[in-house]
TORSE-710384 format. One record per residue (C-alpha): y, z, x; chain; residue in one letter; residue number from 0. Coordinates in Angstrom, 3 decimals. Layout:
BEGIN
R         Y         Z         X  c  r    k
R         Y         Z         X  A  a  NUM
...
***
This chain:
BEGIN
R         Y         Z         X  c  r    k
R   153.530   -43.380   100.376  A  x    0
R   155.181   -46.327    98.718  A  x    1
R   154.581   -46.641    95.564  A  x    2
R   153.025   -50.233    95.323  A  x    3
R   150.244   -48.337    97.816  A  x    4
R   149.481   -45.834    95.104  A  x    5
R   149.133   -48.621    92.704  A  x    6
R   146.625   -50.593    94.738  A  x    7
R   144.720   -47.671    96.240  A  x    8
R   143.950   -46.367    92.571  A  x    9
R   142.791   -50.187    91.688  A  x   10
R   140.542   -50.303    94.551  A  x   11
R   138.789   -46.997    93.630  A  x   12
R   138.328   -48.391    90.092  A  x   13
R   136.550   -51.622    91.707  A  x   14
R   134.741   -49.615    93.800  A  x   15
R   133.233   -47.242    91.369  A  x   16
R   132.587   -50.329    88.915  A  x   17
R   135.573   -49.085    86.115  A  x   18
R   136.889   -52.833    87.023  A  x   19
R   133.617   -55.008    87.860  A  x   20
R   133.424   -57.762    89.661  A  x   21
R   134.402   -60.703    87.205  A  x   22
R   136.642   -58.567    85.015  A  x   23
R   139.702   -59.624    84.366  A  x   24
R   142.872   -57.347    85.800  A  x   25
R   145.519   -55.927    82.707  A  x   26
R   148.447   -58.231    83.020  A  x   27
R   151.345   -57.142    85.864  A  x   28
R   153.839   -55.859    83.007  A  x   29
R   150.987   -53.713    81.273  A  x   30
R   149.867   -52.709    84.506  A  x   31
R   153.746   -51.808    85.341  A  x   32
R   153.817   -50.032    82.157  A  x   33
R   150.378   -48.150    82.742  A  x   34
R   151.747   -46.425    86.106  A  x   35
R   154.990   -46.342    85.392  A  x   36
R   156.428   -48.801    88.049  A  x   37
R   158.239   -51.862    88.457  A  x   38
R   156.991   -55.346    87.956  A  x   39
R   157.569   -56.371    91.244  A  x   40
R   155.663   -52.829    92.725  A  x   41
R   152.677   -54.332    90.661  A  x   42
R   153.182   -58.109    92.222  A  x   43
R   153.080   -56.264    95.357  A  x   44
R   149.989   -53.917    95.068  A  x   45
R   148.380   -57.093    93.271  A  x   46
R   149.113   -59.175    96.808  A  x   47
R   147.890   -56.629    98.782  A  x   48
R   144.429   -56.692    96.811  A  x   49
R   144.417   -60.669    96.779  A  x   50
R   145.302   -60.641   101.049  A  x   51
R   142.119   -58.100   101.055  A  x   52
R   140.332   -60.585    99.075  A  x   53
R   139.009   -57.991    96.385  A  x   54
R   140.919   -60.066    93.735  A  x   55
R   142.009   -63.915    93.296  A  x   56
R   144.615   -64.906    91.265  A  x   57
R   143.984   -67.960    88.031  A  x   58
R   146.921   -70.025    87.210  A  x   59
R   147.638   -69.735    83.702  A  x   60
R   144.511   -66.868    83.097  A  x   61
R   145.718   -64.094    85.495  A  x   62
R   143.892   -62.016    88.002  A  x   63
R   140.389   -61.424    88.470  A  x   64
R   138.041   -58.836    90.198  A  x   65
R   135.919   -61.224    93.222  A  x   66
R   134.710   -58.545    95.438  A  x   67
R   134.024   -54.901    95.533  A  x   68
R   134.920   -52.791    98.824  A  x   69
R   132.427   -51.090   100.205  A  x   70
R   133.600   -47.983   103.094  A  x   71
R   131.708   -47.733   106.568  A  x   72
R   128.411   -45.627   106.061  A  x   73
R   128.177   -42.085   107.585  A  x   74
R   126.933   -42.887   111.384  A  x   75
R   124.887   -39.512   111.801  A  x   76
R   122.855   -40.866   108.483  A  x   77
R   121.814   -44.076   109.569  A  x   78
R   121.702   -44.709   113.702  A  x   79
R   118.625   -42.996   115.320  A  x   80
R   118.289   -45.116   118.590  A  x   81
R   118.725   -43.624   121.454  A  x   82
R   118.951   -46.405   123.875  A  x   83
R   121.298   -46.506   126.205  A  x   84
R   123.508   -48.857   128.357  A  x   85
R   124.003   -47.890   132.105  A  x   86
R   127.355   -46.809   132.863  A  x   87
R   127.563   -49.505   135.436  A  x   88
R   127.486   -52.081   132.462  A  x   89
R   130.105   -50.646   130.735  A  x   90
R   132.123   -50.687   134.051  A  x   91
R   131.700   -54.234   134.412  A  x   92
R   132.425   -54.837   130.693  A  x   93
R   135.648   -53.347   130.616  A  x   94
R   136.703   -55.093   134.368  A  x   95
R   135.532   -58.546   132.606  A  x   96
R   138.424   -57.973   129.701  A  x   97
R   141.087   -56.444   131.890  A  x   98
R   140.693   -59.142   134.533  A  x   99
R   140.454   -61.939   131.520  A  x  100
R   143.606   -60.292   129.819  A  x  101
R   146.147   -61.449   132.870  A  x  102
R   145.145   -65.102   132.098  A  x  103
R   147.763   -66.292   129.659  A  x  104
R   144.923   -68.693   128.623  A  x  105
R   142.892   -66.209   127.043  A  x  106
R   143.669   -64.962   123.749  A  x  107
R   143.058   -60.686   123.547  A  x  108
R   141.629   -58.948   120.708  A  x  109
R   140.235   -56.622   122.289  A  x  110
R   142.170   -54.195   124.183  A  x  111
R   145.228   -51.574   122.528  A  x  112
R   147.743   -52.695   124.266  A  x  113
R   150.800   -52.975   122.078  A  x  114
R   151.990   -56.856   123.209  A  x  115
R   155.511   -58.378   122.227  A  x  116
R   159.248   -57.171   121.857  A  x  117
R   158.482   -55.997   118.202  A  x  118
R   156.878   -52.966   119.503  A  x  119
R   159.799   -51.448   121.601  A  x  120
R   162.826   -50.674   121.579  A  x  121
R   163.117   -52.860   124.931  A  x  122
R   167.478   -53.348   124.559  A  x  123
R   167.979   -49.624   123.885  A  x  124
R   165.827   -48.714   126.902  A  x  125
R   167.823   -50.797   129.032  A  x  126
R   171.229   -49.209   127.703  A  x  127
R   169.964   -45.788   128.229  A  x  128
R   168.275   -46.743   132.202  A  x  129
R   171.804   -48.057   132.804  A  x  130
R   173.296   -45.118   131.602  A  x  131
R   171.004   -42.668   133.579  A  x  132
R   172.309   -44.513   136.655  A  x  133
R   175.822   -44.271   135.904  A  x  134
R   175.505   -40.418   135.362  A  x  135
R   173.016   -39.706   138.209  A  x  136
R   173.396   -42.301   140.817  A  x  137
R   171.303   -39.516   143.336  A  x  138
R   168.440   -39.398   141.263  A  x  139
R   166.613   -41.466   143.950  A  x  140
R   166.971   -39.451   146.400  A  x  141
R   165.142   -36.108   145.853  A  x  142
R   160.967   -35.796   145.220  A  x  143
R   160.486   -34.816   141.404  A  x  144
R   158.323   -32.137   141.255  A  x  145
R   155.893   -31.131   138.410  A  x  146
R   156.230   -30.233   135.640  A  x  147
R   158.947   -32.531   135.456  A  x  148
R   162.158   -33.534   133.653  A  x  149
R   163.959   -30.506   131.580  A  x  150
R   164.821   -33.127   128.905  A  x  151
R   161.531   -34.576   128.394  A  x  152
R   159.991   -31.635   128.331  A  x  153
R   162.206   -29.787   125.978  A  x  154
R   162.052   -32.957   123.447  A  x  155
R   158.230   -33.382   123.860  A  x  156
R   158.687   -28.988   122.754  A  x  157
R   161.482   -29.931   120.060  A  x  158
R   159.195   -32.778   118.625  A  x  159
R   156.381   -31.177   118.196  A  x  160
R   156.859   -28.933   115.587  A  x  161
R   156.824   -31.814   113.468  A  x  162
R   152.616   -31.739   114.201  A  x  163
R   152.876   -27.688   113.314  A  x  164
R   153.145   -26.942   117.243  A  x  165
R   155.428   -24.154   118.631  A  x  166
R   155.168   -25.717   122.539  A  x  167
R   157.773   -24.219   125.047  A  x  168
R   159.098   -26.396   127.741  A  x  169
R   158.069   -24.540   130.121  A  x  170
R   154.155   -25.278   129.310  A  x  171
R   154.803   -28.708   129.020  A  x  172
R   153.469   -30.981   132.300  A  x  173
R   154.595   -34.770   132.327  A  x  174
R   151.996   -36.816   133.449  A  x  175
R   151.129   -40.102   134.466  A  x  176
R   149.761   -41.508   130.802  A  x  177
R   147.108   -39.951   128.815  A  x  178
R   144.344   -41.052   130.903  A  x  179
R   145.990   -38.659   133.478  A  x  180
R   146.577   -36.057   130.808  A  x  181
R   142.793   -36.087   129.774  A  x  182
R   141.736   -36.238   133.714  A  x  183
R   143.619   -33.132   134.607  A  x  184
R   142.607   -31.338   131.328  A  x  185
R   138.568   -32.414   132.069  A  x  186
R   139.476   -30.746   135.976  A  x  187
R   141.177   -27.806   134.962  A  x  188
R   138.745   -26.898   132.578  A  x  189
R   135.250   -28.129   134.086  A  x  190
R   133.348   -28.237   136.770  A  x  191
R   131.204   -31.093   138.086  A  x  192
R   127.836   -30.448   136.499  A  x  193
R   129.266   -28.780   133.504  A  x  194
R   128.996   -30.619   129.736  A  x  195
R   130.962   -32.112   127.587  A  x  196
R   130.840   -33.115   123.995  A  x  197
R   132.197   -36.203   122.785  A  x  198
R   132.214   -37.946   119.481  A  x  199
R   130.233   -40.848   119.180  A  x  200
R   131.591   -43.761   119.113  A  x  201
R   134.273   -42.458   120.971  A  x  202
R   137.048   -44.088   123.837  A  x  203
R   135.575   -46.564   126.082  A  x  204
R   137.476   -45.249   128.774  A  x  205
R   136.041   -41.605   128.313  A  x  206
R   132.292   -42.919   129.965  A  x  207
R   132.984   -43.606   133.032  A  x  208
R   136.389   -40.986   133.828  A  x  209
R   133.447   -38.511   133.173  A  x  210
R   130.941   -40.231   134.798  A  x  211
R   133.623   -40.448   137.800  A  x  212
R   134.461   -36.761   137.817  A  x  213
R   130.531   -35.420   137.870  A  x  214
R   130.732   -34.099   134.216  A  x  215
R   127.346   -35.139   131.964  A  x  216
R   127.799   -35.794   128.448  A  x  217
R   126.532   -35.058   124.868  A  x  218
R   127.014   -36.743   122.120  A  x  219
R   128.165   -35.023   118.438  A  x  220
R   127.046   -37.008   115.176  A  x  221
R   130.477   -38.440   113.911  A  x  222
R   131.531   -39.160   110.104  A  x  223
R   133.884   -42.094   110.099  A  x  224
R   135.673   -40.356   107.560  A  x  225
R   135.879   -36.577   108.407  A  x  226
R   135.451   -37.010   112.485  A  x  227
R   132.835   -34.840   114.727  A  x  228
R   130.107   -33.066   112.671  A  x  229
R   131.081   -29.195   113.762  A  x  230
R   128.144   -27.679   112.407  A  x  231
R   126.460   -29.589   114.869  A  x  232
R   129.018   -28.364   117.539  A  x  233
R   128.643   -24.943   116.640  A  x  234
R   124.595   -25.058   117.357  A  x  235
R   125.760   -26.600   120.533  A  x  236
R   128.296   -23.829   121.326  A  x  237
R   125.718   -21.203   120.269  A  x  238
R   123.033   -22.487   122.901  A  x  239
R   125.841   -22.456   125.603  A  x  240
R   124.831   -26.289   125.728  A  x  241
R   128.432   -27.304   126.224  A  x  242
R   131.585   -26.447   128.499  A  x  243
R   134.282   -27.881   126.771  A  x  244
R   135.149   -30.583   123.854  A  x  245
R   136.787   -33.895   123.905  A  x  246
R   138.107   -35.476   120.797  A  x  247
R   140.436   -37.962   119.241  A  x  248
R   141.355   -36.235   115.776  A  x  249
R   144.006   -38.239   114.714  A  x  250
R   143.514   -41.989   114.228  A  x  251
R   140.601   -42.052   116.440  A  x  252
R   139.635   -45.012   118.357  A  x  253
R   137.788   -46.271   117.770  A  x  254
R   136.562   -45.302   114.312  A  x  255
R   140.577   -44.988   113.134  A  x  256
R   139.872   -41.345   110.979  A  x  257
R   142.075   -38.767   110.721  A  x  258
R   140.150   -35.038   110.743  A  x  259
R   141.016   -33.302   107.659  A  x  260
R   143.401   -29.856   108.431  A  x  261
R   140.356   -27.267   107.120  A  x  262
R   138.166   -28.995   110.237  A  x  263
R   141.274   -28.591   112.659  A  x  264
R   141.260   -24.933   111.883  A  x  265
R   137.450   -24.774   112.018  A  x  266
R   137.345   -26.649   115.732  A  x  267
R   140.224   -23.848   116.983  A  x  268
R   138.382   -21.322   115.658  A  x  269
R   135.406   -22.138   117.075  A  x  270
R   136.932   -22.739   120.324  A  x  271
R   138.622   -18.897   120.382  A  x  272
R   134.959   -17.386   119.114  A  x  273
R   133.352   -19.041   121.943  A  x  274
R   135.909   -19.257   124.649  A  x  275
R   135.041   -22.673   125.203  A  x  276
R   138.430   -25.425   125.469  A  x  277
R   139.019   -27.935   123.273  A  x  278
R   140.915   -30.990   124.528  A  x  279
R   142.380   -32.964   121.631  A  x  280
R   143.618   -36.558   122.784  A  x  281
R   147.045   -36.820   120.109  A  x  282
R   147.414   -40.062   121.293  A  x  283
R   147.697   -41.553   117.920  A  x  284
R   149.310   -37.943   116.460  A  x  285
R   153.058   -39.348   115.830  A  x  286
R   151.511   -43.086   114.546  A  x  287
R   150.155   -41.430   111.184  A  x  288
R   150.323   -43.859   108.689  A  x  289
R   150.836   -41.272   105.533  A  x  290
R   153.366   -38.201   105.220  A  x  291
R   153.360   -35.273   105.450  A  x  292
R   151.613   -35.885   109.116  A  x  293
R   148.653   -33.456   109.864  A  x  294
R   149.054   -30.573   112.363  A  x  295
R   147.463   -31.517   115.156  A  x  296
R   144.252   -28.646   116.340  A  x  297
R   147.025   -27.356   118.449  A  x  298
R   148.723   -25.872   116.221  A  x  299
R   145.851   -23.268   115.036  A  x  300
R   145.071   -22.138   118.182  A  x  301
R   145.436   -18.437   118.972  A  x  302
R   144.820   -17.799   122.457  A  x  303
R   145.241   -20.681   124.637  A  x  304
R   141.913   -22.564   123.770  A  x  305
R   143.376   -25.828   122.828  A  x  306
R   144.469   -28.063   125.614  A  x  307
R   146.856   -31.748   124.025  A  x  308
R   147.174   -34.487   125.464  A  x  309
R   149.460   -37.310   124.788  A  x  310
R   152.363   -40.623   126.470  A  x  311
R   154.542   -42.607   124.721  A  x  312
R   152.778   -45.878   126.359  A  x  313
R   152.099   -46.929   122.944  A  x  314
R   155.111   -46.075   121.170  A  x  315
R   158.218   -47.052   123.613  A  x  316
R   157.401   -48.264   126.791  A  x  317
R   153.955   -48.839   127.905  A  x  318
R   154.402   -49.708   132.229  A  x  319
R   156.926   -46.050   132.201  A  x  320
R   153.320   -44.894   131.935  A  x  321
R   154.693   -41.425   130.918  A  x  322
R   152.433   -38.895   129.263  A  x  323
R   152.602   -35.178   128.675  A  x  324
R   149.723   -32.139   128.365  A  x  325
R   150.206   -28.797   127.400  A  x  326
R   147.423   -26.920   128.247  A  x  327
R   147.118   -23.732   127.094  A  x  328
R   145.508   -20.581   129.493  A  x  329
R   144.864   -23.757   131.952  A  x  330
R   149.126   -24.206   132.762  A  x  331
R   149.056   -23.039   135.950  A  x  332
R   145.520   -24.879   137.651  A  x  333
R   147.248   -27.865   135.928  A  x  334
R   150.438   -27.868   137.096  A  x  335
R   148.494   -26.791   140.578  A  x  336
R   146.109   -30.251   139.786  A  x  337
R   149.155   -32.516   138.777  A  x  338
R   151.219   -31.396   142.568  A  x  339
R   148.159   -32.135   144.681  A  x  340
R   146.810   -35.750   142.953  A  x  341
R   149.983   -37.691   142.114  A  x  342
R   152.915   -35.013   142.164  A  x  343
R   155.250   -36.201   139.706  A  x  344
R   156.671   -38.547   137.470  A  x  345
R   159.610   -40.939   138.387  A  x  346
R   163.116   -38.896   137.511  A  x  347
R   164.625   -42.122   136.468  A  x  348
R   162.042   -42.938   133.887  A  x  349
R   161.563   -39.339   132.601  A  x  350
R   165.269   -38.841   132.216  A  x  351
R   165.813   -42.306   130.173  A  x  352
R   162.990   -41.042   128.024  A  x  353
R   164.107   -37.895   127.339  A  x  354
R   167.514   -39.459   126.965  A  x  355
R   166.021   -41.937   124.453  A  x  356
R   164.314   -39.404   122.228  A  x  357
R   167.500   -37.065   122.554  A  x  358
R   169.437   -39.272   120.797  A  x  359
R   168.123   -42.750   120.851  A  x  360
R   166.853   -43.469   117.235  A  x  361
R   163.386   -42.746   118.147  A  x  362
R   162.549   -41.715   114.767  A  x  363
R   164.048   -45.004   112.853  A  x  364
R   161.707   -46.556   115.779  A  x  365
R   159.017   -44.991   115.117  A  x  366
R   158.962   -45.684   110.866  A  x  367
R   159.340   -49.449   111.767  A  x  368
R   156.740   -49.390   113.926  A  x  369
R   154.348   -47.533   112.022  A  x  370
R   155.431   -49.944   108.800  A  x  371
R   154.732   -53.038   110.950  A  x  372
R   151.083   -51.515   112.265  A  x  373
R   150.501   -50.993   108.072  A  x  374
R   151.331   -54.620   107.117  A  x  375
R   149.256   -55.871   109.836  A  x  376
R   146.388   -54.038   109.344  A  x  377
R   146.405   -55.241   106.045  A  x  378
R   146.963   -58.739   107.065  A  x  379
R   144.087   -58.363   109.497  A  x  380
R   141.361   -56.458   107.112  A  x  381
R   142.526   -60.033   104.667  A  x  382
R   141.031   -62.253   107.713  A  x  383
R   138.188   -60.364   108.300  A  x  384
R   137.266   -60.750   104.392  A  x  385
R   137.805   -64.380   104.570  A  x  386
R   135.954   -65.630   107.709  A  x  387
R   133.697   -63.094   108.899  A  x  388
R   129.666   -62.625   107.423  A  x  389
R   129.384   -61.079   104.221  A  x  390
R   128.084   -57.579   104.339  A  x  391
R   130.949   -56.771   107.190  A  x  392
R   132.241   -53.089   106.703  A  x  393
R   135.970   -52.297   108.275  A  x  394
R   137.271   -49.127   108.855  A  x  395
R   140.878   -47.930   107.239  A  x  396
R   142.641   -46.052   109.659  A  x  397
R   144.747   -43.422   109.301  A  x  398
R   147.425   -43.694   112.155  A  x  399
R   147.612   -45.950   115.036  A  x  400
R   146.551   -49.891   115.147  A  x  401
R   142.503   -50.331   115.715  A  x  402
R   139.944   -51.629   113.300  A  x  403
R   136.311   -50.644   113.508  A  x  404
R   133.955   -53.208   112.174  A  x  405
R   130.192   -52.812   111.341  A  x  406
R   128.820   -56.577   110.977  A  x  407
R   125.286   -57.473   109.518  A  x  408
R   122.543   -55.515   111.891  A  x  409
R   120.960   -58.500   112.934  A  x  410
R   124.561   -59.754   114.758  A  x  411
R   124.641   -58.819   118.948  A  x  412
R   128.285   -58.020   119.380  A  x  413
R   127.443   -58.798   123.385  A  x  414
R   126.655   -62.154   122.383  A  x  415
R   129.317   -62.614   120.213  A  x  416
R   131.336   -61.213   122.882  A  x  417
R   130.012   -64.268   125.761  A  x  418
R   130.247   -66.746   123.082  A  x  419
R   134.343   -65.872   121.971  A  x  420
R   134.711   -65.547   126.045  A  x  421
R   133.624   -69.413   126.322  A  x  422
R   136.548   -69.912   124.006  A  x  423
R   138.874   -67.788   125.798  A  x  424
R   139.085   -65.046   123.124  A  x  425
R   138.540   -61.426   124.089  A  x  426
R   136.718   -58.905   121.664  A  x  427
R   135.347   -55.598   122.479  A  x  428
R   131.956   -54.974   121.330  A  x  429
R   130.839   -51.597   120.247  A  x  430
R   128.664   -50.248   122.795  A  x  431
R   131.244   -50.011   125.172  A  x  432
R   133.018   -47.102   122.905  A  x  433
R   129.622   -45.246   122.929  A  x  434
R   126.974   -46.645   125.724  A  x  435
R   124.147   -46.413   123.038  A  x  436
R   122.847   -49.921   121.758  A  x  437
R   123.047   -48.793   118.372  A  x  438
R   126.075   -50.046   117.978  A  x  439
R   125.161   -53.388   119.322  A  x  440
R   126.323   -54.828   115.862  A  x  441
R   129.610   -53.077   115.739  A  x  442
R   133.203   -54.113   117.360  A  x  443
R   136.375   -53.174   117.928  A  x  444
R   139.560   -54.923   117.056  A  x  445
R   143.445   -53.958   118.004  A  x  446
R   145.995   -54.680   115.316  A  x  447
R   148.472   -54.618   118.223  A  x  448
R   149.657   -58.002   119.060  A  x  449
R   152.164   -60.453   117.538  A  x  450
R   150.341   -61.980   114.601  A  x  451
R   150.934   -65.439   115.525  A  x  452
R   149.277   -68.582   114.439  A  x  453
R   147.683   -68.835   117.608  A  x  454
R   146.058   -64.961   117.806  A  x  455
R   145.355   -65.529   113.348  A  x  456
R   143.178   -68.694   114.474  A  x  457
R   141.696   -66.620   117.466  A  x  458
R   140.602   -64.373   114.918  A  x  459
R   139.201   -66.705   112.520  A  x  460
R   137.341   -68.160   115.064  A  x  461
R   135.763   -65.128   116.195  A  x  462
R   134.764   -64.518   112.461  A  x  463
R   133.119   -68.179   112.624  A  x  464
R   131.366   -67.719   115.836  A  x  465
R   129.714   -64.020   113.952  A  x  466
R   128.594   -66.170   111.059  A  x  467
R   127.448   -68.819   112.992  A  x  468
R   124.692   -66.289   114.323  A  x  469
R   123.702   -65.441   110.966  A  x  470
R   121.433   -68.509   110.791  A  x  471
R   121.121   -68.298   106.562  A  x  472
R   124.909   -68.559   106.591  A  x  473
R   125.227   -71.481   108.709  A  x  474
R   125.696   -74.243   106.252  A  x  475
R   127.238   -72.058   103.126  A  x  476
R   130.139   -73.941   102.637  A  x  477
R   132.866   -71.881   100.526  A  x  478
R   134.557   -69.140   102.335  A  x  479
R   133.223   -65.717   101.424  A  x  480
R   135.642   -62.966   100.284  A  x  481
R   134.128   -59.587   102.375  A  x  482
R   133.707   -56.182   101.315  A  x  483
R   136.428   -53.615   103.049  A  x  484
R   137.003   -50.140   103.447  A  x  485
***
């Protein structure tokens, strides 16, 4: 962690548990460089990251002073008891509404995580290395790939992945088209229509209706937006046979953005070798870990095949190769079985320039960049959300990957915030579309994903305006209010 994080992170958990009120006055920068043992600029650097937050604001010729204190999302399973429910159908027409919306180059998108600009890839090098595959291989068009695929890919997808406390052989490994594909051929392999499956809550909008699609019902498992899926609630599930298999997002899950701690990992894998009942653990987000030493993913404790991963480099090098992986366990050969009779295979010339990429491409200076850039602009984006959405607006602090969680005042509808930014051609993705459950009408998700350009910043604080603007006590306050974060 760099140090000037260690510095602010410790100042934020003295304003939050009052050692620095609000009002108090900060110890200078050089006693405060003296206190922790740091440099003077480290300290003018934690101090800018609490002032873009907006817990502190700076008086010339006085110093720096405590404005707000942060204040961390609420446990879920303490405070939502609704159980209304949006129709799948909804959701559907939701998520076709954005998609369709995000072609138009007039509308700005907030909403979906789609990584967007030539900041996020290593687009030159992936040219180099295509151009290089065709040089060396100049047949590789003219033979079906079958599964499980490329011998390169697979054996750096195995090599990587003892970096998440795996030990994955090629030879397990099937390449697949994306996660989605990854977590469809996981949900077939392991399922049958009719059959249950829990799910975190909120969870991946996408997750409703692939379910819905494939005939598998649903159940729903309390979730801390710090700690992930409540397993003693799982394990009553697992002991009433209530459940088939389990879907979850431990590491920077979307959209909440927690990381399970490693003594829950172990716990889940356990539970899913005493029952005999798969886990499937979305790593997505696994390699986008904002803080070292990364977490093992649940993978890595499993003992006899219970634990099926799924993950793509979509969001990490290039998104439209659409080329994921799953390893799955007691399930390889149904899989592999799946994978040959839905789409077959992935393209040899995109597997190969992957595999080529990671083999020697730089894709670990790539990925430290990246995951630097998604830091600062988080950061930058948790600052706008202080300054221009309604006060009492919680944020999430992820741990890995790029999406922000917000909880606005109850008495804000996200789905009419949502109609209202569409007028203005801004997309935002309101929260009942990551659980289909209306009590998170209030809540929305944000991607920290795009370039952050003057045009998306303004899109932003005008989707802050149009929330406060439905807060009718707020609609004439006229200083800008500095918002509590987490």
């Amino acid at each position: 962690m760099y140090k000037y994080k260690k510095v602010s992170d410790d100042l934020i958990l003295q304003i939050h548990n009052g050692r620095q009120p609000i009002g108090s006055r900060l110890p200078s920068i050089r006693d405060c460089a003296n206190h922790y043992q740091v440099s003077i600029n480290t300290v003018k650097e934690a101090y800018r990251q609490l002032e873009d937050q907006g817990l502190i604001s700076v008086r010339p010729q006085s110093g720096y002073y405590v404005c707000h204190a942060p204040s961390n999302l609420l446990e879920l399973e303490e405070r939502y008891v609704s159980e209304e429910k949006v129709p799948l159908s909804g959701i559907s027409c939701f998520l076709a509404q954005i998609v369709k919306k995000q072609m138009d180059p007039a509308y700005i998108n907030l909403a979906l995580a789609c990584p967007s600009g030539e900041n996020f890839y290593p687009i030159e090098r992936l040219k180099r290395l295509t151009a290089q595959v065709l040089r060396t291989q100049p047949d590789i068009f003219k033979s079906y790939t079958l599964p499980p695929g490329s011998i390169r890919l697979r054996t750096q997808i195995a090599r990587r992945s003892l970096q998440l406390g795996m030990f994955l052989s090629a030879d397990d490994i099937v390449l697949t088209h994306g996660t989605m594909e990854a977590l469809s051929l996981a949900i077939m392999a392991t399922t049958q229509a009719g059959d249950t499956i829990a799910l975190e809550i909120p969870t991946f909008h996408n997750l409703y209706p692939l379910l819905h699609n494939l005939g598998r019902k649903i159940v729903e498992v309390p979730t801390s937006p710090h700690t992930g899926m409540c397993l003693d609630t799982l394990e009553e599930l697992l002991k009433s046979q209530s459940v088939q298999a389990i879907l979850t997002i431990p590491t920077g899950h979307n959209p909440l953005g927690f990381s399970m701690p490693e003594s829950s990992r172990r716990r889940l894998a356990e539970l899913a070798n005493q029952f005999q009942v798969p886990v499937i653990e979305d790593a997505m987000y696994a390699e986008l870990q904002l803080a070292e030493p990364l977490l093992p993913n649940i993978k890595a404790f499993d003992q006899n095949g219970w634990v099926l991963v799924c993950s793509s480099y979509t969001k990490t090098v290039a998104p439209d190769y659409r080329i994921g992986w799953l390893e799955a366990g007691r399930f390889r050969n149904i899989v592999q079985q799946l994978k040959f009779t839905t789409t077959v295979a992935e393209p040899a010339l995109l597997t190969e320039t992957l595999g080529l990429f990671l083999e020697n491409g730089g894709y670990d200076l790539h990925l430290r960049q990246l995951k630097k850039r998604y830091q600062q602009q988080i950061d930058t984006i948790k600052s706008y959300i202080c300054r221009y959405f309604p006060l009492g607006t919680r944020v999430s602090r992820p741990q890995a990957g790029f999406i922000l969680w917000l909880e606005l005042p109850e008495s804000i509808d996200t789905l009419e915030l949502f109609h209202q930014a569409m007028d203005e051609k801004i997309l935002c993705m309101p929260g009942i579309l990551c659980s289909a459950d209306k009590r998170f009408s209030h809540c929305l998700r944000i991607a920290a994903c795009f370039e952050l350009n003057p045009k998306m910043l303004n899109a932003l604080m005008r989707l802050g305006e149009l929330a406060k603007n439905m807060l009718p006590a707020q609609k004439d306050i006229g200083q800008i209010p500095t918002n509590s974060v987490g």
